[in-house]
C-alpha positions as a printed NumPy array, in Angstrom:
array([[  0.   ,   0.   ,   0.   ],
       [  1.2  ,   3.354,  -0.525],
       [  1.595,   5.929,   1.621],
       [  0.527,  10.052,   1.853],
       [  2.81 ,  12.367,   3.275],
       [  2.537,  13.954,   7.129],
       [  1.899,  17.159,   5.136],
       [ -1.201,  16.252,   2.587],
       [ -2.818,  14.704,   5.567],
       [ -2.623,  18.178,   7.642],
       [ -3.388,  19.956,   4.716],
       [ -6.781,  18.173,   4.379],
       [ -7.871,  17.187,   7.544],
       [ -9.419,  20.894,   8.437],
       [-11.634,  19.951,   4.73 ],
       [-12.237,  16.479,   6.051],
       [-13.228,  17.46 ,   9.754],
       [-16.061,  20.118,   7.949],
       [-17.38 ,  17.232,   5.855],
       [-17.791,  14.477,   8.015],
       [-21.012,  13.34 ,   9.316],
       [-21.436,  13.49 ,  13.481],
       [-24.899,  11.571,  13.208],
       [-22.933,   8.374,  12.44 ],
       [-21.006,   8.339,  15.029],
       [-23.579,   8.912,  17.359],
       [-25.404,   5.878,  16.129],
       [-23.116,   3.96 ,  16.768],
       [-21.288,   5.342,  20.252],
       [-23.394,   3.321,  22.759],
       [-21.367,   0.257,  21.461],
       [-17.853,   1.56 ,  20.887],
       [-15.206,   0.226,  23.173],
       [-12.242,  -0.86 ,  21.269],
       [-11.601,   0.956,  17.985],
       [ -9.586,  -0.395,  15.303],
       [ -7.997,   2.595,  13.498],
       [ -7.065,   1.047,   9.162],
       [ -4.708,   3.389,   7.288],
       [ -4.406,   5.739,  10.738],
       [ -2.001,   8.017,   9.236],
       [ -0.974,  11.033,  12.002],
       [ -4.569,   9.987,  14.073],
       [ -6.606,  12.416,  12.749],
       [ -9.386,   9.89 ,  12.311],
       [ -8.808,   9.204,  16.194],
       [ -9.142,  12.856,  16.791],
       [-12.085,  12.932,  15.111],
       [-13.955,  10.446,  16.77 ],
       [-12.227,  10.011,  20.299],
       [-14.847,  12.868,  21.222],
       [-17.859,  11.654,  19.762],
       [-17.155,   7.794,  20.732],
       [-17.138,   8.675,  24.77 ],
       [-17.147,   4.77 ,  25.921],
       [-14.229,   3.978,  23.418],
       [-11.709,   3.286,  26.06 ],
       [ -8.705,   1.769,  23.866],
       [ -7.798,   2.732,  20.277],
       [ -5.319,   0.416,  17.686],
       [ -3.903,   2.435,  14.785],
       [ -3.112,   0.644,  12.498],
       [ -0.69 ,   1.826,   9.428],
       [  2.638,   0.628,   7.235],
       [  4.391,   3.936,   7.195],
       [  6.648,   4.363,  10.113],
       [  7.14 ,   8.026,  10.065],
       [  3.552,   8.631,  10.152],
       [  3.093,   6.592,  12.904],
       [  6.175,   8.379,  14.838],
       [  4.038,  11.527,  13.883],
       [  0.824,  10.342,  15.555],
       [ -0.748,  12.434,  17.836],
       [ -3.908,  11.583,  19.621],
       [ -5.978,  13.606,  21.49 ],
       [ -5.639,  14.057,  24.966],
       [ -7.062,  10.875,  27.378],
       [ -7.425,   8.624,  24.258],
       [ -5.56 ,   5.152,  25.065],
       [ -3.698,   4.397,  21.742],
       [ -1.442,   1.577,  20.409],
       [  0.195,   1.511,  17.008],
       [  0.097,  -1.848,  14.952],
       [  3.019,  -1.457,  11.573],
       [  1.365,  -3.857,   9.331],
       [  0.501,  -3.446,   5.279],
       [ -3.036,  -4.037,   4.968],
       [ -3.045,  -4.636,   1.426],
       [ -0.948,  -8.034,   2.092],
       [ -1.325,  -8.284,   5.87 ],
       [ -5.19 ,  -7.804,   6.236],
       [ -5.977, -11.364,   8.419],
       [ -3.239, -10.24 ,  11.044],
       [ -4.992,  -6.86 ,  12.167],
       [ -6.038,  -8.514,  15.309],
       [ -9.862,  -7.816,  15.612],
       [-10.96 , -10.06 ,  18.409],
       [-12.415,  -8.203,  21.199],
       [-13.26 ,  -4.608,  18.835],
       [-16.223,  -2.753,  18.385],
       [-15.713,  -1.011,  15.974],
       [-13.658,  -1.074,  13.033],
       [-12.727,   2.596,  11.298],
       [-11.071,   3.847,   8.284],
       [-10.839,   7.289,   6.64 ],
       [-10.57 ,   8.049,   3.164],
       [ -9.404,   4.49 ,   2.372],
       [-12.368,   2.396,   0.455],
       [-12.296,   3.926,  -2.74 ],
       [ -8.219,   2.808,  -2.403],
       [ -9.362,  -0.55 ,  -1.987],
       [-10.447,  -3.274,  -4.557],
       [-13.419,  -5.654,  -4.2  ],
       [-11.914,  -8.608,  -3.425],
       [ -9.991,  -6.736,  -0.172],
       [-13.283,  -4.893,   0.932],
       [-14.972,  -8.321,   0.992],
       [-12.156,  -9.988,   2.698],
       [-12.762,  -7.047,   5.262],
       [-16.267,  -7.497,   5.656],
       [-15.853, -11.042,   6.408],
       [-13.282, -11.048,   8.906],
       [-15.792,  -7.618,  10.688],
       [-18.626, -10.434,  10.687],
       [-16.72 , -12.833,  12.173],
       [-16.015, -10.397,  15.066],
       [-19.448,  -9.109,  15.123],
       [-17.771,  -5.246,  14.702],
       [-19.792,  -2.045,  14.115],
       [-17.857,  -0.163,  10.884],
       [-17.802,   3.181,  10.029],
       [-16.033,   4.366,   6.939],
       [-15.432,   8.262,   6.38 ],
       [-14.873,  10.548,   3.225],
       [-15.096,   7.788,   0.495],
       [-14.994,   9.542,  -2.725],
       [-18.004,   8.859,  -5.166],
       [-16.758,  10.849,  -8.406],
       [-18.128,  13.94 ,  -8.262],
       [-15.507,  17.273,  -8.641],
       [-17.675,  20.495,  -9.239],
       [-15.792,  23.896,  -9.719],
       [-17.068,  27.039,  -9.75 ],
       [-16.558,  29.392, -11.801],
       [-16.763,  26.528, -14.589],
       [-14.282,  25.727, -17.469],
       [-14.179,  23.673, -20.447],
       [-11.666,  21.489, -19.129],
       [-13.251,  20.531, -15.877],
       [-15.467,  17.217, -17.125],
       [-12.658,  16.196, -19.038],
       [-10.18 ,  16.608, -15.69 ],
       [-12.943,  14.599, -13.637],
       [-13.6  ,  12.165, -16.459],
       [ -9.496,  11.051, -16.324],
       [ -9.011,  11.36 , -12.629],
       [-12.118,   9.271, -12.247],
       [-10.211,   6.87 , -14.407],
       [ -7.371,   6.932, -12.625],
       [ -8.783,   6.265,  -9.216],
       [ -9.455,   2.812, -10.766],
       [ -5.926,   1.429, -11.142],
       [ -4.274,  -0.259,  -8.795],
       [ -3.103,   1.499,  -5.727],
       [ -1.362,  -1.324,  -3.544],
       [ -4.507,  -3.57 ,  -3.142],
       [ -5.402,  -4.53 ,  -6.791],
       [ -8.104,  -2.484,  -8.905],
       [ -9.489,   0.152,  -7.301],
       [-12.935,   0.421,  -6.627],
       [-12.774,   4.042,  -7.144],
       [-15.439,   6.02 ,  -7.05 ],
       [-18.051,   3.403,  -6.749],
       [-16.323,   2.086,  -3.437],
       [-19.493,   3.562,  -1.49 ],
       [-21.942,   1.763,  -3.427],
       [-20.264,  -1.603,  -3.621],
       [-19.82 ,  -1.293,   0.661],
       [-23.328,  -0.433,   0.769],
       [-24.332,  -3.449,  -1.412],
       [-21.137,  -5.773,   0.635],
       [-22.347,  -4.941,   3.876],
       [-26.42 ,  -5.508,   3.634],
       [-25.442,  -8.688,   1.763],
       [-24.01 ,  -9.744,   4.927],
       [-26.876,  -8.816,   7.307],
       [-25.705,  -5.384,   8.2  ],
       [-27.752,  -2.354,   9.334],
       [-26.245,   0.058,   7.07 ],
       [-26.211,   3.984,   7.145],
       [-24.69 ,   6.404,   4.87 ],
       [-24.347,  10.41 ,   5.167],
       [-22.873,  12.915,   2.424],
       [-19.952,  14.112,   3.203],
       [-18.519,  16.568,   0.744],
       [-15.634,  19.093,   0.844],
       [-16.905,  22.516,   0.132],
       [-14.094,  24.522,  -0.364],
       [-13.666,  28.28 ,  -0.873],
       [-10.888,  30.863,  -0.64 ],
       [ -9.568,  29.638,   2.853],
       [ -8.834,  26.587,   1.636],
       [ -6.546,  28.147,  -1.26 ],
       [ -3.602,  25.674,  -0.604],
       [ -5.942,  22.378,  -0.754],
       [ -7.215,  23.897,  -3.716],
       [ -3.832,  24.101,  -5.551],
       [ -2.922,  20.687,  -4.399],
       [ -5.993,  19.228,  -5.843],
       [ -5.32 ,  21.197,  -9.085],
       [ -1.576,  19.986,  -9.405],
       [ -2.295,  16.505,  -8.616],
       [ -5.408,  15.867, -10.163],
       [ -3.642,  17.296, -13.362],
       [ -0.968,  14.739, -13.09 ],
       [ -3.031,  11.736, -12.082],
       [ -4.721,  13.077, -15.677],
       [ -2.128,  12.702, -17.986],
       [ -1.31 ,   9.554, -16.697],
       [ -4.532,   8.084, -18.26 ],
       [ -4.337,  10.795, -21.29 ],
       [ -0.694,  11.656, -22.168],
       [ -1.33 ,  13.285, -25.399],
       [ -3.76 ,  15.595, -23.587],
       [ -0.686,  17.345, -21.503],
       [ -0.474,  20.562, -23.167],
       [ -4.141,  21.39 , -22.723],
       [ -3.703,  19.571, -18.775],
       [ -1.452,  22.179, -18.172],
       [ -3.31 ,  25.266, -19.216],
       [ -6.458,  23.844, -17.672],
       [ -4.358,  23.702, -14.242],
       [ -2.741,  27.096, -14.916],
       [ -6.341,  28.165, -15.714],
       [ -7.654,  27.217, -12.295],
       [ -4.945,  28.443, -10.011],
       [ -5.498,  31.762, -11.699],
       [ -8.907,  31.283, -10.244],
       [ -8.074,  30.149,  -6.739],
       [ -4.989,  33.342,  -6.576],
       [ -7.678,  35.705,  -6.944],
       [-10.069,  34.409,  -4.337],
       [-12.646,  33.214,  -6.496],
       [-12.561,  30.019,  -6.698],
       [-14.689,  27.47 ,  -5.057],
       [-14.744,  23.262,  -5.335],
       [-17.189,  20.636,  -4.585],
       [-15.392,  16.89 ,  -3.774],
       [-17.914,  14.084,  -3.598],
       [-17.573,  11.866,  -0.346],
       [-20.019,   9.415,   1.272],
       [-19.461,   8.496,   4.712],
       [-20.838,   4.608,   5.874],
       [-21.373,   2.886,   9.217],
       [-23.08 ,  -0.087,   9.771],
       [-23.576,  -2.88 ,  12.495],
       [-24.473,  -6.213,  12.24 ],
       [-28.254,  -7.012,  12.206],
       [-29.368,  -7.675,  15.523],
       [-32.317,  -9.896,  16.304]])
């Protein structure tokens, strides 16, 4: 699995802390004792939540990069253990026996099918609650619009298919196919939107977005570089003087297992 850097995660996780739901967590905080943290990164996940998941009394965070790990910082009075383990080879030895819940951020649409069921099997078999944040479903609105936008979301969509450490991606339709995963397996399932609205305070997340979605784009499309690059020049024009704003589809999902 690759990794993101200590700085992309900062840079989004004011975006991601505005989009996420609190009504799943709720729903599911009368049963959350020990939280399994996939993909943990620096903990912001474990910020999130530590607050909203008061009986959660011990937290495993679970990621392959060491420096991120070494860079974890959990809020204050959460209990936290760190697990080094690649979950795109290593998935059957994050221990689950004895968890709750079961947690990821901005990881499914990473993921392929066969690794989300594998998941979903091995959360049955420990009865978990799950709750999966800021999966992104496709959609990339700009405003004010340009010709090159649907083309720029049309290839990045693309990308987000290929293989990034666990097989082909799900992409986009991760949400969906966890949805349809889950309820096959007897699951109460819940989902919430949970979209980045960004304006001129987020001027930096903007520009990253710009940069690498332009990238990630001629990757799929090669020949299309020249008019990549003026489409990225194009928006950070836009985003420089402040009038720039972007919509970036995410669904978040919890679900628990049916209950007679």
């Amino acid at each position: 699995m690759s990794s993101f850097s200590a700085a992309w995660l900062s840079l989004r996780e004011p975006a991601d802390a505005a989009a996420r739901s609190t009504e799943l967590p709720d729903w599911l905080a009368p049963g959350a004792r020990r939280v399994v943290d996939l993909g943990c990164g620096t903990g912001a996940n474990i910020r999130f939540l530590a607050p909203r998941l008061p009986r959660a009394t011990e937290w495993l965070a679970v990621d392959n990069d060491p420096q991120l790990l070494g860079a974890l910082a959990p809020p204050a009075g959460a209990k936290v253990s760190t697990l080094r383990l690649d979950l795109a080879r290593a998935l059957d030895d994050v221990p689950l026996a004895g968890g709750r819940l079961v947690t990821a951020s901005a990881l499914l649409d990473l993921v392929s099918a066969p690794w989300l069921a594998r998941l979903a099997a091995r959360c049955v078999d420990a009865a978990t609650d799950m709750l999966f944040a800021l999966t992104y479903d496709g959609r990339i609105e700009w405003s004010p619009a340009e010709e090159g936008d649907e083309r720029v979301r049309e290839l990045v969509n693309r990308h987000q298919l290929g293989d990034k450490g666990f097989g082909a991606a799900l992409g986009p339709g991760a949400g969906a196919a966890a949805v349809e995963t889950l309820r096959a397996l007897g699951y109460d399932v819940r989902t919430a939107p949970s979209d980045w609205k960004l304006g001129p305070d987020s001027a930096a997340l903007q520009t990253a977005l710009i940069d690498g979605w332009a990238l990630a784009a001629a990757e799929i499309a090669p020949t299309e570089g020249d008019a990549l690059r003026r489409w990225a020049q194009l928006r950070r024009t836009h985003v420089a003087a402040g009038r720039s704003t972007l919509r970036v589809g995410h669904l978040d999902l919890a679900g628990r297992p049916g209950r007679a």
